[in-house]
C-alpha positions in Angstrom: 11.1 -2.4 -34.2 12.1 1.3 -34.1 8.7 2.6 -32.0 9.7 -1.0 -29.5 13.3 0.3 -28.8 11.5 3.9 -28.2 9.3 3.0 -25.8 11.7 0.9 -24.1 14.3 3.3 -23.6 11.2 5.8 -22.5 10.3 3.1 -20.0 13.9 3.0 -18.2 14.3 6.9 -18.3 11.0 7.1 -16.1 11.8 4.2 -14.1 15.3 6.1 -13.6 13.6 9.5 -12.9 11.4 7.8 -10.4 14.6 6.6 -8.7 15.9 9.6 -8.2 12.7 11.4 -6.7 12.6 8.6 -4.4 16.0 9.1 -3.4 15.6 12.7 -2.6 12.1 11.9 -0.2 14.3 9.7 1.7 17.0 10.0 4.3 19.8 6.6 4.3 21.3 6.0 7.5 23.7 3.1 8.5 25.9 1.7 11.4 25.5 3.9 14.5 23.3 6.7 13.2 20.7 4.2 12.2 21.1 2.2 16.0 20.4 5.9 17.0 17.4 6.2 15.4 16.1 2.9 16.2 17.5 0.5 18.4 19.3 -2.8 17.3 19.0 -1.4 13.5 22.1 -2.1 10.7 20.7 -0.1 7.8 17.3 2.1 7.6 15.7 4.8 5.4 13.1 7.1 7.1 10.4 8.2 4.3 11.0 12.5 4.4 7.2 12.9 3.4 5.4 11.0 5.6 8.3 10.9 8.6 8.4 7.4 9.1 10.3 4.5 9.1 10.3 2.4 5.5 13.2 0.0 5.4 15.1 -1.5 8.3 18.1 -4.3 8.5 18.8 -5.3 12.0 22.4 -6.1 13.2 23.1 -9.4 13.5 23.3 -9.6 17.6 19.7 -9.1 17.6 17.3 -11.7 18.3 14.0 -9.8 17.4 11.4 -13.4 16.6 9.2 -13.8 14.2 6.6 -14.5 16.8 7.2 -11.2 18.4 7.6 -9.1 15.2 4.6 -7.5 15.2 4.8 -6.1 18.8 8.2 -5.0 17.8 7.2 -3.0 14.7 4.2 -1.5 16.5 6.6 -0.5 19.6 10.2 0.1 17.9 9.7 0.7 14.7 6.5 2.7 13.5 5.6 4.1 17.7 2.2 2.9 17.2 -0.5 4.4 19.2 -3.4 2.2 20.7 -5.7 3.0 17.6 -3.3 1.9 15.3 -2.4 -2.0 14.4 -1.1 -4.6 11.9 -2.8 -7.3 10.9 -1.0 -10.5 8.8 -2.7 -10.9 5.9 -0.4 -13.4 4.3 2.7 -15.5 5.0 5.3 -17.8 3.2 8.8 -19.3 1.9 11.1 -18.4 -0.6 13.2 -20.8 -2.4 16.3 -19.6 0.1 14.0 -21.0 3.1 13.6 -17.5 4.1 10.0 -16.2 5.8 8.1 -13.4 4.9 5.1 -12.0 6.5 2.5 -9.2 4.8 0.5 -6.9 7.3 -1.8 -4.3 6.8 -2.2 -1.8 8.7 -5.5 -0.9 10.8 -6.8 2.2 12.1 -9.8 1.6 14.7 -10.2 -1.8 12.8 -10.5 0.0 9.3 -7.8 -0.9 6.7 -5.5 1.5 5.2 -5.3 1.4 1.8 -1.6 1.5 0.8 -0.7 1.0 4.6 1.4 -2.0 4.4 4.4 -3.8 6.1 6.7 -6.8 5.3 8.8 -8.4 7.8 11.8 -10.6 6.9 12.8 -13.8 8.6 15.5 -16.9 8.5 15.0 -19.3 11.1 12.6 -17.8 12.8 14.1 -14.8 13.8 14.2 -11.4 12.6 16.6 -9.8 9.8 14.5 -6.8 8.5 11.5 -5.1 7.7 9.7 -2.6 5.1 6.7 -0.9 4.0 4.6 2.1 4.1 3.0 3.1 7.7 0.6 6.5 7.8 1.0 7.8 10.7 -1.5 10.6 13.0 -4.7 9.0 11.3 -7.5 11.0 13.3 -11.0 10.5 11.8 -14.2 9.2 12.4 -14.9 5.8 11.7 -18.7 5.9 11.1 -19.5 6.4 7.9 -22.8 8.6 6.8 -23.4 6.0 3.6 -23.7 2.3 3.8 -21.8 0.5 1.1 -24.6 -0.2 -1.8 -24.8 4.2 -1.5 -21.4 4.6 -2.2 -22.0 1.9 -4.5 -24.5 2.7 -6.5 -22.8 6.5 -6.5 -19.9 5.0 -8.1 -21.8 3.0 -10.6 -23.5 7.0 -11.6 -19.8 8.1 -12.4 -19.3 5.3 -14.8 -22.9 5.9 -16.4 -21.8 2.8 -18.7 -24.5 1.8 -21.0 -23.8 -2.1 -20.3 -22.5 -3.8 -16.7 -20.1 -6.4 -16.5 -21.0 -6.5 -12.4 -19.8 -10.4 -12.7 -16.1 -9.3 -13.1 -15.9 -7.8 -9.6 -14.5 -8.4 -6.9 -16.4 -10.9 -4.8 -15.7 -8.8 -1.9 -16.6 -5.5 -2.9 -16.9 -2.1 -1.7 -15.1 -2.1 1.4 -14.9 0.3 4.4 -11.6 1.9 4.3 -9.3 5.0 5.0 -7.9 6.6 2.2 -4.0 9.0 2.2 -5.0 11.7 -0.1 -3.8 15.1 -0.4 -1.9 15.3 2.7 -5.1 14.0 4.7 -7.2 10.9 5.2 -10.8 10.0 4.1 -12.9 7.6 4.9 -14.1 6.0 1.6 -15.4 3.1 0.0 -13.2 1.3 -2.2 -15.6 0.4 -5.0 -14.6 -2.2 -8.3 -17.0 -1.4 -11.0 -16.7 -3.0 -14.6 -18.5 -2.3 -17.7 -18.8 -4.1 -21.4 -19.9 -1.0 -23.0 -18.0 1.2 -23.0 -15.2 -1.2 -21.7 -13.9 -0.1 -18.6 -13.0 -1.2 -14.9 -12.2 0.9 -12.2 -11.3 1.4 -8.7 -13.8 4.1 -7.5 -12.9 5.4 -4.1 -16.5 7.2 -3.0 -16.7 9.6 0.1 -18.1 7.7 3.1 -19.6 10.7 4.7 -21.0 12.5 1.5 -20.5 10.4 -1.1 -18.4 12.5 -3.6 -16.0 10.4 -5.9 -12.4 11.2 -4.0 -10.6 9.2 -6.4 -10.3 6.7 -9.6 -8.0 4.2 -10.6 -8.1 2.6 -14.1 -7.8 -1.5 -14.0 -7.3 -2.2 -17.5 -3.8 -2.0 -18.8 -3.0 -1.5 -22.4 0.4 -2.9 -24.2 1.3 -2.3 -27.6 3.1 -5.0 -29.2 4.3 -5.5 -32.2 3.8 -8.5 -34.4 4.5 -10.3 -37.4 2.1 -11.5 -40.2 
C-alpha cells in the first residue's frame, strides 16, 4: 500500500512539473492582444518553441463554419504555405452535441508525425481550435530506401531471436517526416514486435541512409498490487 501511495504521489509531482515547463514554452494571450495576433480570436497560446499557434477560442461574433475550417486554419491561423496542408482524418459527436474534427498535417503529401490539429464546433460553426503545427518543413520528399529497406534495417536493430510480425500494424512502415532535434527527417515509421525477447517498438529508420533516427517502446508496464 505504502510503495502504491509512493508512486502515486510521484506520478502527480511529474505530471505537475510537466505543467509548469509547459507553461514557461508558451505565451497566453486574451481579449484584444489575442484579436491582435489573430483575427476574430477570444483566447490563444502561441507555442514559444516552435512559434506557432496551439490553442485558439474565437469570440462569439464570429461565424468561422465548420465547412470552411480548414481553409481558415491553413490561412488565419497556422499561415500555411502551398506545400503545407491538413487532412481530416476523423470526425464526431460528443454527448453535449458538440463536433470535433482531427487533421493531420501534410507536407508535399507526406504526413507529419505529431503534426496534428483539432477543430471545435456547435452547430456547425466554429468555437475553437488546437494542436501541434511544424512549421518551415523544407526537405526532399524522395526517399533513397523503399520501405521493406528501412524495414528490414529496423528488424537488424531488434536482432530478436523470435518475430511476432502478426502483431503489427497492418499498415506498416509508412513514409513520413519526422521533428527531431530542431530539424526534420524523412523516415519510415516502422512497428516491429518480437516474442523472444518480448518487445514492440516504433522504429523510425532514415529514409535516405537508413540509420535508426529514433525508437519508441510500445509495451507499457504497471505494477499493481494484489491480494492473495
Amino acid at each position: 500500500m505504502k510503495n502504491s501511495r509512493t508512486l502515486i504521489l510521484t506520478l502527480v509531482a511529474l505530471s505537475f512539473c510537466a505543467s509548469i515547463q509547459a507553461q514557461k514554452n508558451n505565451q497566453h494571450f486574451t481579449g484584444s492582444q489575442a484579436a491582435n495576433v489573430c483575427k476574430g480570436a477570444k483566447q490563444l497560446t502561441i507555442n514559444e518553441k516552435r512559434n506557432t499557434i496551439s490553442f485558439i477560442r474565437l469570440q462569439e461574433t464570429q461565424n468561422i463554419s465548420e465547412t470552411n475550417s480548414k481553409d481558415w486554419l491553413k490561412k488565419d491561423v497556422l499561415k500555411a504555405r502551398a506545400d503545407d496542408n491538413l487532412i481530416q482524418y476523423k470526425q464526431f459527436n460528443d454527448k453535449i452535441g458538440m463536433s470535433h474534427i482531427r487533421n493531420r498535417q501534410h507536407y508535399k503529401g507526406v504526413p507529419v508525425e505529431y503534426g496534428v490539429y483539432y477543430v471545435h464546433s456547435m452547430a456547425g460553426k466554429v468555437q475553437s481550435a488546437n494542436g501541434e503545427w511544424y512549421e518551415g518543413i523544407n526537405i526532399s520528399v524522395t526517399p533513397s530506401l523503399n520501405a521493406k529497406q528501412a524495414y528490414d534495417n529496423a528488424c537488424k536493430y531488434m536482432n530478436a531471436k523470435t518475430w511476432w510480425h502478426a502483431e503489427e500494424e497492418v499498415d506498416n512502415n509508412k513514409l513520413m517526416i519526422l521533428p527531431v532535434d530542431d530539424e526534420y527527417k524523412l523516415i519510415y515509421k516502422c512497428d516491429v514486435s518480437s516474442l523472444v525477447p518480448r518487445d514492440r517498438q516504433w522504429i523510425y529508420v532514415d529514409a535516405q541512409n537508413g540509420s535508426i533516427v529514433k525508437t519508441e517502446s510500445r509495451i507499457h508496464h504497471t505494477d499493481v498490487e494484489g491480494t492473495a
